[in-house]
TIZA-7604 format. One record per residue (C-alpha): x, y, z; residue number from 0; residue in one letter. Coordinates in pm, 1 decimal. Layout:
BEGIN
<site <X; Y; Z>; NUM; "a">
...
//
This chain:
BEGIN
<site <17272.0; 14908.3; -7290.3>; 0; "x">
<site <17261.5; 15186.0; -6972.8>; 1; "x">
<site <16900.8; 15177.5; -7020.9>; 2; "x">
<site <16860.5; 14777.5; -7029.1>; 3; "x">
<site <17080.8; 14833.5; -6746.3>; 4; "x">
<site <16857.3; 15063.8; -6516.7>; 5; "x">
<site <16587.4; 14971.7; -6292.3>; 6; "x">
<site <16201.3; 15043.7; -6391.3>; 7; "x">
<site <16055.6; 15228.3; -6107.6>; 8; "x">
<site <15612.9; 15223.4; -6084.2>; 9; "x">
<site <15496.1; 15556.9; -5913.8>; 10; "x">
<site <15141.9; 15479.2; -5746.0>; 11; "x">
<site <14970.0; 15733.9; -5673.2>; 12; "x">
<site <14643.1; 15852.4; -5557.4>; 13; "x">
<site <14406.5; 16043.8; -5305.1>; 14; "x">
<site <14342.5; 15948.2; -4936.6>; 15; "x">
<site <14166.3; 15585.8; -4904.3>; 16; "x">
<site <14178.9; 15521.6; -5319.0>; 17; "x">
<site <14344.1; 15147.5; -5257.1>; 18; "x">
<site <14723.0; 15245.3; -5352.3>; 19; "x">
<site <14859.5; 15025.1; -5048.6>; 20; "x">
<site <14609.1; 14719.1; -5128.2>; 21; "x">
<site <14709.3; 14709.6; -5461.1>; 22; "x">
<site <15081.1; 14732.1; -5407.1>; 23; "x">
<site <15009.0; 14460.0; -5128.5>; 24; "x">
<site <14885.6; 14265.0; -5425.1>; 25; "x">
<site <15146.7; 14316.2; -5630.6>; 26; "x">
<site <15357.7; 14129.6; -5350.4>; 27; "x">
<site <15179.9; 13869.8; -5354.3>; 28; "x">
<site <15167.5; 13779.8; -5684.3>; 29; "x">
<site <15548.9; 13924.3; -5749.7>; 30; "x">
<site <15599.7; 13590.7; -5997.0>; 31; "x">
<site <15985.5; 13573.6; -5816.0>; 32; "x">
<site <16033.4; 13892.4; -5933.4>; 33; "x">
<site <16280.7; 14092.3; -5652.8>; 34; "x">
<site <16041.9; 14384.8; -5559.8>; 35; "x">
<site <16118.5; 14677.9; -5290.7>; 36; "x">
<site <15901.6; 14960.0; -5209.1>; 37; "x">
<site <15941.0; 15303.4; -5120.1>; 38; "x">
<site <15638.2; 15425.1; -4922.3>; 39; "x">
<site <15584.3; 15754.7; -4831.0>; 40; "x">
<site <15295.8; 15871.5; -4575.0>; 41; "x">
<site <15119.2; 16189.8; -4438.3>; 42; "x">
<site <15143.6; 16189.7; -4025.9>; 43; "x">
<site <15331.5; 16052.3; -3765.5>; 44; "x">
<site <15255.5; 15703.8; -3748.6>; 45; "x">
<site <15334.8; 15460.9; -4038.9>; 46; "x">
<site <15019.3; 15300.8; -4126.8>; 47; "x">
<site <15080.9; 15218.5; -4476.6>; 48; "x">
<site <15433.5; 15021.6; -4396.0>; 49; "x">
<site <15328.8; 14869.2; -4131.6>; 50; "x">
<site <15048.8; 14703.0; -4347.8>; 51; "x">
<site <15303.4; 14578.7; -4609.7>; 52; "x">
<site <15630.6; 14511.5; -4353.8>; 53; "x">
<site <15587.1; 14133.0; -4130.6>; 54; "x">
<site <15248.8; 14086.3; -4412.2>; 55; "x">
<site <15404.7; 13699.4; -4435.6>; 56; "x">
<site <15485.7; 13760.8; -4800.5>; 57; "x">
<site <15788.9; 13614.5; -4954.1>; 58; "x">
<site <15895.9; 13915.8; -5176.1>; 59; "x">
<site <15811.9; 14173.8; -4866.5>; 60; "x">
<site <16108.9; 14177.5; -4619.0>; 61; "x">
<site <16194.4; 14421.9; -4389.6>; 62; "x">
<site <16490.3; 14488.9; -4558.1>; 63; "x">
<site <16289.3; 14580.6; -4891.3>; 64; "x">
<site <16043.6; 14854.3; -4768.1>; 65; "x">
<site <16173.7; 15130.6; -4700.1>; 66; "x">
<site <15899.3; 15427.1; -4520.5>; 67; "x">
<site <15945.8; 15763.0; -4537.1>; 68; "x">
<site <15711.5; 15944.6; -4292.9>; 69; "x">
<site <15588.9; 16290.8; -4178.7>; 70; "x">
<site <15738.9; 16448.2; -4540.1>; 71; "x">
<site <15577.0; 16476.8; -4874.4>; 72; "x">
<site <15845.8; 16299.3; -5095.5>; 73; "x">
<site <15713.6; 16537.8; -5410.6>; 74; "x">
<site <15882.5; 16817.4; -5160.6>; 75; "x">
<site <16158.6; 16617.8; -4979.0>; 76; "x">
<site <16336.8; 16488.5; -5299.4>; 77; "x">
<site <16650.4; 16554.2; -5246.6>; 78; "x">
<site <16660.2; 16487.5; -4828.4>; 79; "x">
<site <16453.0; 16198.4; -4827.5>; 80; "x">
<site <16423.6; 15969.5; -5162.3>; 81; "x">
<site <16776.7; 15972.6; -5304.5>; 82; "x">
<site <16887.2; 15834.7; -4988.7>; 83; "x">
<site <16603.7; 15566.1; -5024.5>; 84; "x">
<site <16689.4; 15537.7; -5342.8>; 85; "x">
<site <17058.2; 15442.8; -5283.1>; 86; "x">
<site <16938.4; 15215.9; -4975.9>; 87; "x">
<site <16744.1; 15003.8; -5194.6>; 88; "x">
<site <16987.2; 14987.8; -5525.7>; 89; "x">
<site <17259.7; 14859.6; -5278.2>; 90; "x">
<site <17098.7; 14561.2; -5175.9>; 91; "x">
<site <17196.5; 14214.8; -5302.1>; 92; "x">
<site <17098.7; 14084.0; -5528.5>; 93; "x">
<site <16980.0; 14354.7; -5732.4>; 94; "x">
<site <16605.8; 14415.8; -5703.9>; 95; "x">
<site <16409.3; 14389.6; -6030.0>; 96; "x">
<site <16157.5; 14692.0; -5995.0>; 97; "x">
<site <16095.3; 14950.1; -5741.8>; 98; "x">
<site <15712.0; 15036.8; -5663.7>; 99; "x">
<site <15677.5; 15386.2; -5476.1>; 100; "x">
<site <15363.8; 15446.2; -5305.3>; 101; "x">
<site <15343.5; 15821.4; -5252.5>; 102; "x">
<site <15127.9; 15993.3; -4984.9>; 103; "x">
<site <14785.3; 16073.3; -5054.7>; 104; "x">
<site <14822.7; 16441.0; -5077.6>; 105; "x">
<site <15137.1; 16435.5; -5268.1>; 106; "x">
<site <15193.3; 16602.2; -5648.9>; 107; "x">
<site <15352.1; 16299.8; -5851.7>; 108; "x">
<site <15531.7; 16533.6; -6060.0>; 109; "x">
<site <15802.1; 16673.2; -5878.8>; 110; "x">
<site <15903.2; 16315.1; -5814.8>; 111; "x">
<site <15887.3; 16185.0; -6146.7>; 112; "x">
<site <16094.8; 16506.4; -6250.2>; 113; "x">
<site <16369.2; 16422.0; -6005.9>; 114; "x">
<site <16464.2; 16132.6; -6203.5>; 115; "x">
<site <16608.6; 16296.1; -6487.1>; 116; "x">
<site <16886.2; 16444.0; -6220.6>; 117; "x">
<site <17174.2; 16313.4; -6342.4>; 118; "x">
<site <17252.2; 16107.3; -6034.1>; 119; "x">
<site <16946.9; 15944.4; -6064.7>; 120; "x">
<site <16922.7; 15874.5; -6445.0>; 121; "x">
<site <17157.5; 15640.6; -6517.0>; 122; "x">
<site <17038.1; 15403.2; -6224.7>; 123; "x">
<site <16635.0; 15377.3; -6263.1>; 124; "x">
<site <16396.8; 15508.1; -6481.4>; 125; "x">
<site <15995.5; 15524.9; -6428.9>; 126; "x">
<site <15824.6; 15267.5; -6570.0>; 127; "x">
<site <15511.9; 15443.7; -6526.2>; 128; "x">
<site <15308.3; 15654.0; -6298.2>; 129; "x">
<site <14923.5; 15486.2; -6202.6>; 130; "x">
<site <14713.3; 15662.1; -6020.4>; 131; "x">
<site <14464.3; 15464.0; -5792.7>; 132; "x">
<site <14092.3; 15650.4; -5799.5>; 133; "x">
<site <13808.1; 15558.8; -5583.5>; 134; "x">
<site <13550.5; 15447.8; -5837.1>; 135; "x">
<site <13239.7; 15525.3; -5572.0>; 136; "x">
<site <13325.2; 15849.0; -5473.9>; 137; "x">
<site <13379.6; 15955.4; -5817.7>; 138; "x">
<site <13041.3; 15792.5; -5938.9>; 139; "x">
<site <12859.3; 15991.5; -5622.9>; 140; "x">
<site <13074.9; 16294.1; -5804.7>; 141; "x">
<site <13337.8; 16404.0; -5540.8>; 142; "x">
<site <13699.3; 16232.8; -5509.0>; 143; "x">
<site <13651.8; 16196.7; -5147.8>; 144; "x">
<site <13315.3; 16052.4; -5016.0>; 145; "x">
<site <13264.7; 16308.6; -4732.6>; 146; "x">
<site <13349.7; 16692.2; -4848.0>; 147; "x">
<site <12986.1; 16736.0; -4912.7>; 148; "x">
<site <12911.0; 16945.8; -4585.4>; 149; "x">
<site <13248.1; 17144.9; -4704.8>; 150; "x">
<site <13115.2; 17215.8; -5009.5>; 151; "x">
<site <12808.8; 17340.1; -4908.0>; 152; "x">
<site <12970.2; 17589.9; -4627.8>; 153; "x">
<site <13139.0; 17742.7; -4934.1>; 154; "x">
<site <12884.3; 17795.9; -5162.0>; 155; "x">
<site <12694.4; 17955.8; -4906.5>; 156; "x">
<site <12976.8; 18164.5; -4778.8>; 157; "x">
<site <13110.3; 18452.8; -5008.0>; 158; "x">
<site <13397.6; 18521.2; -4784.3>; 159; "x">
<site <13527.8; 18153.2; -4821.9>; 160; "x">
<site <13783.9; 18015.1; -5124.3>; 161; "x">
<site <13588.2; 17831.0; -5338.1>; 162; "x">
<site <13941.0; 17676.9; -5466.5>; 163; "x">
<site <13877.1; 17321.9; -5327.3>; 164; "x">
<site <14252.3; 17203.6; -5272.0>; 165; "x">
<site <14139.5; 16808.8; -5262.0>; 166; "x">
<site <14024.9; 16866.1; -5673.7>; 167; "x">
<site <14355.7; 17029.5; -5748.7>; 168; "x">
<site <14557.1; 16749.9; -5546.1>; 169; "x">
<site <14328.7; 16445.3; -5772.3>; 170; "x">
<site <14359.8; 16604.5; -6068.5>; 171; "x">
<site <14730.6; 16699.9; -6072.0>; 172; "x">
<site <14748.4; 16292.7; -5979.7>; 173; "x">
<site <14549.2; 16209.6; -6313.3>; 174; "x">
<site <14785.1; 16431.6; -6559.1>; 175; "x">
<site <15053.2; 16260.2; -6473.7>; 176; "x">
<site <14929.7; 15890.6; -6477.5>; 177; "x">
<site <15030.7; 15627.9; -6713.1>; 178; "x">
<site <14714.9; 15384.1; -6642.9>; 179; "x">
<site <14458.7; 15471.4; -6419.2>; 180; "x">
<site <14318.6; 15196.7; -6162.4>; 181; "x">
<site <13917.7; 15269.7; -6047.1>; 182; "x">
<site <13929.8; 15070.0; -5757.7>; 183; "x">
<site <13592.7; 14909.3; -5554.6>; 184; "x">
<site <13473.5; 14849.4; -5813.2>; 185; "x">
<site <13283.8; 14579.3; -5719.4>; 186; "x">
<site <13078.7; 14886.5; -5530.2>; 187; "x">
<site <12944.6; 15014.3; -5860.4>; 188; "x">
<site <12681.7; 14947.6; -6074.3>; 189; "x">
<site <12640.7; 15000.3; -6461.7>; 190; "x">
<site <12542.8; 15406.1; -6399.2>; 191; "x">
<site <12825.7; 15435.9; -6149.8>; 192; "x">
<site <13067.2; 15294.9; -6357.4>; 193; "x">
<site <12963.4; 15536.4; -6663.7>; 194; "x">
<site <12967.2; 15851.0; -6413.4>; 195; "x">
<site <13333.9; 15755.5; -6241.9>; 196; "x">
<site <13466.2; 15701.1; -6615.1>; 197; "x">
<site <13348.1; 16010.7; -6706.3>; 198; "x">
<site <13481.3; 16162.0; -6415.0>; 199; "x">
<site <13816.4; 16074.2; -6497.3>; 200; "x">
<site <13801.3; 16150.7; -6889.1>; 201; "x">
<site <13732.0; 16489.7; -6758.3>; 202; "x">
<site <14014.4; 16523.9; -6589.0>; 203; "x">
<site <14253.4; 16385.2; -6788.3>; 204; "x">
<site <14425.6; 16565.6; -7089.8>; 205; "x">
<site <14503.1; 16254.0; -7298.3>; 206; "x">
<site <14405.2; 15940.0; -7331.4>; 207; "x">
<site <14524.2; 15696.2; -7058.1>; 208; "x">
<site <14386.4; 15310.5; -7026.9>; 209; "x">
<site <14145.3; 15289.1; -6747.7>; 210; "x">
<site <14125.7; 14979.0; -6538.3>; 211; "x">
<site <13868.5; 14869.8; -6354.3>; 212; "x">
<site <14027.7; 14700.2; -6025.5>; 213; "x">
<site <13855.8; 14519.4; -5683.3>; 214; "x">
<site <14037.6; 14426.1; -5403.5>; 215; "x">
<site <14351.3; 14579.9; -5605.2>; 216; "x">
<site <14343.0; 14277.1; -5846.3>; 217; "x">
<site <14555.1; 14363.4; -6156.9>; 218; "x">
<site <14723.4; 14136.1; -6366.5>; 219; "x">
<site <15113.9; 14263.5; -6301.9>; 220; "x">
<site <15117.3; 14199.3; -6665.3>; 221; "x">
<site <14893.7; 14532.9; -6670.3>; 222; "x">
<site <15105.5; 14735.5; -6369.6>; 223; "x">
<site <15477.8; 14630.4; -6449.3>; 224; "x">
<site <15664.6; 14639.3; -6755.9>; 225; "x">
<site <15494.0; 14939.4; -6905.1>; 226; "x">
<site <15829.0; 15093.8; -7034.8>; 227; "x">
<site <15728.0; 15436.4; -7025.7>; 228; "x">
<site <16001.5; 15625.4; -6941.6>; 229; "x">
<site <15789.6; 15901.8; -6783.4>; 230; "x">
<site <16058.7; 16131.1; -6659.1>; 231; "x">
<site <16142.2; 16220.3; -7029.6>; 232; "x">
<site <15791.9; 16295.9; -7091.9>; 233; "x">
<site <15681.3; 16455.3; -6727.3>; 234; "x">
<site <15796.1; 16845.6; -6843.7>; 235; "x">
<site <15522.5; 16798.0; -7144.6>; 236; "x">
<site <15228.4; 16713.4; -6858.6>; 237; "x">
<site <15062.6; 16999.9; -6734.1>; 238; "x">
<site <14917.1; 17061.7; -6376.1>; 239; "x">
<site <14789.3; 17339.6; -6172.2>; 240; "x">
<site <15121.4; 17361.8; -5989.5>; 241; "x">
<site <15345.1; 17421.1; -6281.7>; 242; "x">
<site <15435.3; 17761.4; -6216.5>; 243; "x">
<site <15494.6; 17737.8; -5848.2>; 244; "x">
<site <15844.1; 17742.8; -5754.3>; 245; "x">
<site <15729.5; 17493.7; -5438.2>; 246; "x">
<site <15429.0; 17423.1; -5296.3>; 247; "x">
<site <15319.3; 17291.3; -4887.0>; 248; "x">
<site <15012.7; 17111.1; -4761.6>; 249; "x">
<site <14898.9; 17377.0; -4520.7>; 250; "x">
<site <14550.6; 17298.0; -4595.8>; 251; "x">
<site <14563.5; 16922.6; -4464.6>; 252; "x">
<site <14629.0; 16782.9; -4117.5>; 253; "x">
<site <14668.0; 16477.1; -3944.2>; 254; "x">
<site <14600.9; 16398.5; -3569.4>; 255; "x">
<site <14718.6; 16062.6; -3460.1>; 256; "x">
<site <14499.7; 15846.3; -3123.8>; 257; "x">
<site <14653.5; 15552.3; -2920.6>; 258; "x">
<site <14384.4; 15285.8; -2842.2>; 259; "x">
<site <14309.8; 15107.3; -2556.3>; 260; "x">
<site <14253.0; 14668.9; -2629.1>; 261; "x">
<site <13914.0; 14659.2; -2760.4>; 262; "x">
<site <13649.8; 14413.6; -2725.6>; 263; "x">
<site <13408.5; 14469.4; -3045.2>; 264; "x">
<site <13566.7; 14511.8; -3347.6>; 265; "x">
<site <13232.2; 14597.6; -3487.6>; 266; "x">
<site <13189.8; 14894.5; -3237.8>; 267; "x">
<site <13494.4; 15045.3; -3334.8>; 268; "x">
<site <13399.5; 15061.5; -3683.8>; 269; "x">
<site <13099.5; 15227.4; -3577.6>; 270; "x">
<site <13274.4; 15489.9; -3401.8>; 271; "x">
<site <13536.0; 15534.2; -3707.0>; 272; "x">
<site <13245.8; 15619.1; -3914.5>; 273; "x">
<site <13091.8; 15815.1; -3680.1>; 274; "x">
<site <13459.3; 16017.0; -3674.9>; 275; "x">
<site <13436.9; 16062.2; -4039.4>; 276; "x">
<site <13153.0; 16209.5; -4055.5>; 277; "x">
<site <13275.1; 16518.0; -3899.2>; 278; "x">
<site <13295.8; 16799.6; -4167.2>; 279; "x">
<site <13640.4; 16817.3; -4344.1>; 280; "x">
<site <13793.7; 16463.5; -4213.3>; 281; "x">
<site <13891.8; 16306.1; -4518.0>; 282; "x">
<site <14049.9; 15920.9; -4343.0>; 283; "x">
<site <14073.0; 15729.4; -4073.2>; 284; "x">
<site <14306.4; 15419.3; -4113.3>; 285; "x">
<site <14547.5; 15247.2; -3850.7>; 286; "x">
<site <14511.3; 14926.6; -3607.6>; 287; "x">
<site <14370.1; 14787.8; -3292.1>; 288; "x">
<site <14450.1; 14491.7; -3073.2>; 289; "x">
<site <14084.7; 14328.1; -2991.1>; 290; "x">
<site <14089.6; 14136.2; -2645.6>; 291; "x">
<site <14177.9; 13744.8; -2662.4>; 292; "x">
<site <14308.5; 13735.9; -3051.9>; 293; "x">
<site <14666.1; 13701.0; -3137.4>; 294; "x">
<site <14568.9; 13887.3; -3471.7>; 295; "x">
<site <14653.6; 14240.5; -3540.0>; 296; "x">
<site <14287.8; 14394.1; -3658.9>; 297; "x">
<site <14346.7; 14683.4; -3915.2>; 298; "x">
<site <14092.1; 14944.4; -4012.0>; 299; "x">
<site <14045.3; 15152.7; -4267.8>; 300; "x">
<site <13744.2; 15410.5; -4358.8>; 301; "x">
<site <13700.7; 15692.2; -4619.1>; 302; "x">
<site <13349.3; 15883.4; -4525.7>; 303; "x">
<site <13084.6; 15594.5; -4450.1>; 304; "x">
<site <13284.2; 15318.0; -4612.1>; 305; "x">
<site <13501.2; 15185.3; -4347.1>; 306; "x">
<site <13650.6; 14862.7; -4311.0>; 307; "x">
<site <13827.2; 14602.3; -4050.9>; 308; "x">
<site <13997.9; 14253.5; -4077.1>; 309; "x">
<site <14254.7; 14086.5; -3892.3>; 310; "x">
<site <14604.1; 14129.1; -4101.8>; 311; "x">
<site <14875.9; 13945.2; -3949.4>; 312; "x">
<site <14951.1; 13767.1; -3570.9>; 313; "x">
<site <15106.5; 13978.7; -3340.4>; 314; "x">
<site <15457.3; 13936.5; -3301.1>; 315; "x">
<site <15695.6; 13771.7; -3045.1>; 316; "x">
<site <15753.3; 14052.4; -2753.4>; 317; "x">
<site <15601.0; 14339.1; -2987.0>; 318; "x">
<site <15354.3; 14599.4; -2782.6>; 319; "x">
<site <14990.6; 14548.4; -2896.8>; 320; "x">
<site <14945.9; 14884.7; -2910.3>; 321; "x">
<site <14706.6; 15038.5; -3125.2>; 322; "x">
<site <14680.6; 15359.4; -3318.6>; 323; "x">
<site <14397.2; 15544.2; -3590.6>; 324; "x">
<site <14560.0; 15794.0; -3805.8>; 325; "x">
<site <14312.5; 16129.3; -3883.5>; 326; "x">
<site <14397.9; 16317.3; -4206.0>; 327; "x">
<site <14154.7; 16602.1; -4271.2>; 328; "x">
<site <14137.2; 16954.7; -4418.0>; 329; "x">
<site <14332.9; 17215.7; -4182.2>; 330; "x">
<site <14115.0; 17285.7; -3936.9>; 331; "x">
<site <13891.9; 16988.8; -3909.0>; 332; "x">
<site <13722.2; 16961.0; -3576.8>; 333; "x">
<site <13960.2; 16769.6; -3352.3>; 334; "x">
<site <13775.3; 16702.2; -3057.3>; 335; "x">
<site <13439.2; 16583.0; -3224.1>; 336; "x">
<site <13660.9; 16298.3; -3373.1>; 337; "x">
<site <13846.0; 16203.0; -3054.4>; 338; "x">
<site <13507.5; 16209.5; -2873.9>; 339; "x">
<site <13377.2; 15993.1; -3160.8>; 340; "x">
<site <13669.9; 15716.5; -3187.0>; 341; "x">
<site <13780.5; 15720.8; -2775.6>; 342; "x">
<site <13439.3; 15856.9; -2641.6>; 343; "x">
//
């Protein structure tokens, strides 16, 4: 009965620009009255991801039920940051049905899954499963991120360099843990790419986990929710490259964040995002922009060349149309080029 009692938790997971925040946004929208809240947890200053789910017009996605957790890797801030989310959300009234987290993209999902066999935390929730979210072209194309080709060059040619690429470690610590794995865009791929990306992920997984193809980040919730897993009694048994680390930091990623002016061409900013992430070691480039004239709020998002805009939701009463592009790239990643590229 405690465990009928406890509420199933879904850990999404994934690298930069995979699709973990539109599938959770579809999950939202198709929550079936189910009483949903989400944890969402984000690399750099300014809350992108929230801010695409929060005021989204969806029924099951009030304020009150998304709870961001910003500028902290939750799979390091466990204690400070998500039990105190954690006891936010179980207080509310009525009782939500199911918890999604949406962890940053550099985050280690196992930490976090381990935390819920703390003894405060186990009699309340329980993981329903972990999914990791991959990006089905970048793996087809044979990298997890669409633009670290110019970084992997520079070490092969370099001696003196460490040819331990970070970004692999980070994607395939993601896979051991997962429950289901989601290869999103897939609408992007043909037959060939689809057989490489699958293979890339067999590779790095250890066991056999259902891979599903996903566009868009449509899933049946019959596929996402209810998986019953109970992965925090099984998470000690899942090995990744960080198991023998006492802690571990992000000192090889960074994040710059740049305020926008109104713009008039939505289609010249995109060009100049993909221009930005293009320079060597930038890994995304997501955030909004007001556009002259509209009442709409235009978001954009872009991973390497693939970069994307649409208008997400009005503006709201009295709130500053103020717009902002997150940067997340590999420490050292060439500031200026990008600001040059996005604000000329």
């Amino acid at each position: 009965m405690t465990s009928l009692a406890r509420v199933p938790c879904t850990i999404v997971t994934g690298f930069l620009g995979a699709g973990k925040t539109t599938l959770i946004r579809h999950v939202l929208e198709n929550a079936g009255g189910k009483r949903l809240a989400v944890i969402v947890n984000e690399f750099g200053d300014v809350g992108i991801d929230g801010e695409i789910l929060k005021g989204c017009g969806i029924e099951s996605c009030d304020e009150g039920s998304i709870v961001e957790l910003a500028n902290g890797c939750l799979c390091c801030t466990v204690a400070d940051d998500f039990v105190p989310a954690l006891d936010q959300i179980l207080a509310r009234a009525p009782k939500v049905d199911h918890i999604l987290i949406e962890t940053s993209g550099l985050a280690l999902p196992k930490p976090l899954v381990q935390a819920f066999q703390w003894p405060a935390i186990k009699g309340r929730v329980t993981v329903d499963g972990v999914i990791a979210v991959v990006d089905g072209p970048a793996l087809a194309e044979g990298r997890v991120a669409p633009d670290l080709a110019a970084l992997d060059a520079q070490r092969a040619g370099d001696e003196s360099l460490d040819h331990d690429d970070p970004v692999e470690e980070v994607f395939e610590d993601q896979i051991a843990c997962a429950d289901l794995v989601i290869l999103s865009k897939s609408d992007l791929l043909d037959a060939a790419g689809f057989i490489a990306a699958e293979k890339a992920v067999a590779g790095a997984l250890p066991r056999a986990v259902k891979l599903v193809r996903s566009s868009g980040g449509k899933v049946d919730l019959a596929v996402l929710l209810g998986l019953g897993v109970g992965a925090e009694d099984l998470i000690d048994t899942r090995r990744t490259h960080h198991d023998d680390e006492e802690d571990h930091d992000h000192d090889e990623f960074e994040s710059i964040v740049l305020a926008l002016p109104e713009i008039a061409d939505p289609a010249a900013l995109a060009a100049r995002v993909v221009k930005a992430a293009e320079t060597p070691d930038v890994l995304r480039v997501k955030g909004f922009a007001a556009v002259e004239g509209k009442p709409l709020r235009l978001l954009v998002q872009g991973v390497g060349p693939r970069v994307s805009h649409h208008f997400d939701r009005a503006w709201g009463a009295g709130e500053a149309r103020r717009g902002a592009l997150v940067v997340i790239g590999l420490k050292g990643f060439d500031r200026a080029a990008v600001e040059q590229a996005i604000l000329g």
